[in-house]
C-alpha positions as a Markdown table, in Angstrom:
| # | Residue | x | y | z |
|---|---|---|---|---|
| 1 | Unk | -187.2 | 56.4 | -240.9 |
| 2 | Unk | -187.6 | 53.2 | -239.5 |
| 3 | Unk | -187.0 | 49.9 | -241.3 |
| 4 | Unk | -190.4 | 48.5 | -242.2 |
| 5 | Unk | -190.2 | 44.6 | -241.0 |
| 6 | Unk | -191.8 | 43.3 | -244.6 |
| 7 | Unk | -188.9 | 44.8 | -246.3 |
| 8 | Unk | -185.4 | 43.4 | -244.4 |
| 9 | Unk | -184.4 | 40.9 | -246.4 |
| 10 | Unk | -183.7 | 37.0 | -244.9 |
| 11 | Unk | -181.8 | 34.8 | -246.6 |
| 12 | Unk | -182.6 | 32.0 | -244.1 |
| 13 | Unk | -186.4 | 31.0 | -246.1 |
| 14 | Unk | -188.2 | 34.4 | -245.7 |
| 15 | Unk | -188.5 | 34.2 | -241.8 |
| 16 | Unk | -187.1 | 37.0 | -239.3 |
| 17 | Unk | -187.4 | 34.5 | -236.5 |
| 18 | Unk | -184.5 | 32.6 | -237.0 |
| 19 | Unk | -181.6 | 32.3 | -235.3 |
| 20 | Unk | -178.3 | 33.2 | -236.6 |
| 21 | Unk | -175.3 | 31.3 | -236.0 |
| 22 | Unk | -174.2 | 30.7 | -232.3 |
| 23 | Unk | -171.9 | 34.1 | -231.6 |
| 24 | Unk | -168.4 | 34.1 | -231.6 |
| 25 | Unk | -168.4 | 35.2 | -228.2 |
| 26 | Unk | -170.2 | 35.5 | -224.7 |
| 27 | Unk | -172.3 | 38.4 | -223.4 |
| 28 | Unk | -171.0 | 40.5 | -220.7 |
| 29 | Unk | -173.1 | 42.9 | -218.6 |
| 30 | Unk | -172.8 | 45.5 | -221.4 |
| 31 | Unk | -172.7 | 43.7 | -224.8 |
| 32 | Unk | -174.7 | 41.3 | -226.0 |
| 33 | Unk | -175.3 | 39.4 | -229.3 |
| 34 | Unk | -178.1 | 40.0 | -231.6 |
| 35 | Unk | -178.7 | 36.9 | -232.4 |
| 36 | Unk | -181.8 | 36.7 | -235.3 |
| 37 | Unk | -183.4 | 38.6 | -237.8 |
| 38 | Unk | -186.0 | 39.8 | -235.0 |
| 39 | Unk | -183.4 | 41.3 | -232.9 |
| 40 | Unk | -181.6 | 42.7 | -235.6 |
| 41 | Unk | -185.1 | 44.6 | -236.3 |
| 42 | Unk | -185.1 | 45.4 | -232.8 |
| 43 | Unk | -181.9 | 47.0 | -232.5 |
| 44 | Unk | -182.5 | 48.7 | -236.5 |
| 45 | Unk | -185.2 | 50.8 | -234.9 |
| 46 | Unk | -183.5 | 51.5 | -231.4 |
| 47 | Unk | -180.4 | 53.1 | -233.1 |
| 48 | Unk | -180.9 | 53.6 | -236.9 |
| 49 | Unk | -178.1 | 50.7 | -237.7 |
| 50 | Unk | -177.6 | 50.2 | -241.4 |
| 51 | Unk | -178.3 | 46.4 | -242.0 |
| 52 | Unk | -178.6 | 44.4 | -245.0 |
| 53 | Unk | -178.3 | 40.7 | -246.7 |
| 54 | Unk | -174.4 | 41.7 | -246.7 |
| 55 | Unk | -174.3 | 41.4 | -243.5 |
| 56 | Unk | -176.8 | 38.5 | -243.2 |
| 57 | Unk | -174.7 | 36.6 | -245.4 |
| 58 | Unk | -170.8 | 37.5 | -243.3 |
| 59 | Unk | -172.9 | 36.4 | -240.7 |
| 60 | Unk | -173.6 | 33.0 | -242.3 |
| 61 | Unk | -170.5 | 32.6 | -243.4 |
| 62 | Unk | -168.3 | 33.2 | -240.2 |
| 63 | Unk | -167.0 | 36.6 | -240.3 |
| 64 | Unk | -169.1 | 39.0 | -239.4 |
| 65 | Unk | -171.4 | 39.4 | -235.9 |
| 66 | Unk | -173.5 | 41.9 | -234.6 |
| 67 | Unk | -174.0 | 43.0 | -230.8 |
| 68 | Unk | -176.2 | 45.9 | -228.5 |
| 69 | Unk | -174.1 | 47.7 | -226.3 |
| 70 | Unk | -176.6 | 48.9 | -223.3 |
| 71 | Unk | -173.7 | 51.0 | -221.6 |
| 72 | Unk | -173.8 | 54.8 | -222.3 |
| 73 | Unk | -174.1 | 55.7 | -224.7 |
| 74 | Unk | -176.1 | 53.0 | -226.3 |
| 75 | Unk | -174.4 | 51.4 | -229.6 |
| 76 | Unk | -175.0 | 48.8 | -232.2 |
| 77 | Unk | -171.4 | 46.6 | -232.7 |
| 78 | Unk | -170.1 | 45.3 | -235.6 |
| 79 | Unk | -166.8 | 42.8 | -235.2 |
| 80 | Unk | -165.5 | 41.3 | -238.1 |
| 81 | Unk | -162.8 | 38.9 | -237.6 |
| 82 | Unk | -161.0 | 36.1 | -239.1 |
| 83 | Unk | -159.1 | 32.7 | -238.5 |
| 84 | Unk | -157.0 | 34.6 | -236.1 |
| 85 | Unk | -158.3 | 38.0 | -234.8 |
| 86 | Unk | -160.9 | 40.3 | -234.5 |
| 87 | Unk | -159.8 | 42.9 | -237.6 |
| 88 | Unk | -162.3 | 45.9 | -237.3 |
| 89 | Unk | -165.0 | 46.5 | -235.1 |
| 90 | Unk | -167.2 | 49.5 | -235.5 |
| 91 | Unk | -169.7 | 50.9 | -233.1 |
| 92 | Unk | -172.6 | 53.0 | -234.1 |
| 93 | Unk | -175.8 | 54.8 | -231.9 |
| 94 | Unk | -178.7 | 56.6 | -232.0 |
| 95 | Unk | -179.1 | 58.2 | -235.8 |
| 96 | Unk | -176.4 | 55.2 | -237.2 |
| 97 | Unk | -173.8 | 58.2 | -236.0 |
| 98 | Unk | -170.1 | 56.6 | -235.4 |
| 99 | Unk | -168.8 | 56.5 | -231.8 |
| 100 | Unk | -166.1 | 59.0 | -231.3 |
| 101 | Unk | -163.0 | 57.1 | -230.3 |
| 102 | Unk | -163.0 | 58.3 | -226.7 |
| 103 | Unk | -167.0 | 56.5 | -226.8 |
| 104 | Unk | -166.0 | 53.7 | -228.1 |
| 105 | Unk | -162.7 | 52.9 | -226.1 |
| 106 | Unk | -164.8 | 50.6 | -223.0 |
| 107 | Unk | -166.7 | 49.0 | -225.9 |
| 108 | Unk | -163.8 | 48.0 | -227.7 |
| 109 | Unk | -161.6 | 46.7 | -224.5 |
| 110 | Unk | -164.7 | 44.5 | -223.6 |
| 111 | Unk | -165.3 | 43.5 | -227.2 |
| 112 | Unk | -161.1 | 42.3 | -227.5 |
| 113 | Unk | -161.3 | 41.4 | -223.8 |
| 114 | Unk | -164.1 | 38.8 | -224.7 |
| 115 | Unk | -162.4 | 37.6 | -227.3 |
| 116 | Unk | -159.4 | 36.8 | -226.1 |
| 117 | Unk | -161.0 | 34.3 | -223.1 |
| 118 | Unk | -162.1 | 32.4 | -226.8 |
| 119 | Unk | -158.8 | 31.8 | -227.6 |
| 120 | Unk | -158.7 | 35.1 | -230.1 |
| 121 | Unk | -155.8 | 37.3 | -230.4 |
| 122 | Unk | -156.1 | 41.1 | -231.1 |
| 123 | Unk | -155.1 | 43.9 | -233.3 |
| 124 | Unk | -157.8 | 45.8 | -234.4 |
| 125 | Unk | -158.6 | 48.4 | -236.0 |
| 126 | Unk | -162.3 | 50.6 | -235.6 |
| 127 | Unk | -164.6 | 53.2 | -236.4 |
């Protein structure tokens, strides 16, 4: 089922067109951010992604980001970090079904890769 766009919850005044916090971290020809409600919708109904005012609010406050993967096979990313590192990052496509680790392996390298040009150490641990 698709999310119905009167139903995902904003905690930013009601409005899906506003921008989340600047990203951690750059795009790179594969992964980019998701960078407001409307692209989270976007990206909800391209793979199925599980989002909710959780994850809106780990956004606000710092720790949490969300990015599309447009390799193959197409994913939805979640990194979760802290004052340090990136400490989980979980990628997810078509049906909200988990990468396998063998999928997931160039997204990860990219997603550590890119954080480490911001100054970000890793050791990290995924789904």
């Amino acid at each position: 089922m698709s999310p119905d766009r009167n139903s995902i919850p904003s905690m930013r005044n009601d409005s899906v067109d506003v921008p989340f916090p600047p990203p951690p971290i750059e795009a790179s020809e594969f992964l980019s951010p998701i960078t407001s409600w409307e692209d989270m919708f976007i990206e909800m109904r391209i793979t199925g992604v599980d989002f909710d005012a959780f994850w809106d609010e780990s956004i606000e406050e710092g720790v949490a980001y969300f990015f599309r993967w447009v390799g193959s096979p197409r994913a939805t990313v979640l990194v979760v970090w802290d004052d340090e590192q990136p400490t989980h990052i979980e990628c997810r496509t078509c049906g909200d079904r988990l990468l396998s680790d063998d999928e997931a392996q160039p997204i990860i390298e990219d997603v550590v890769r890119l954080f480490h040009e911001v100054g970000f150490w890793h050791d990290v641990t995924h789904h």
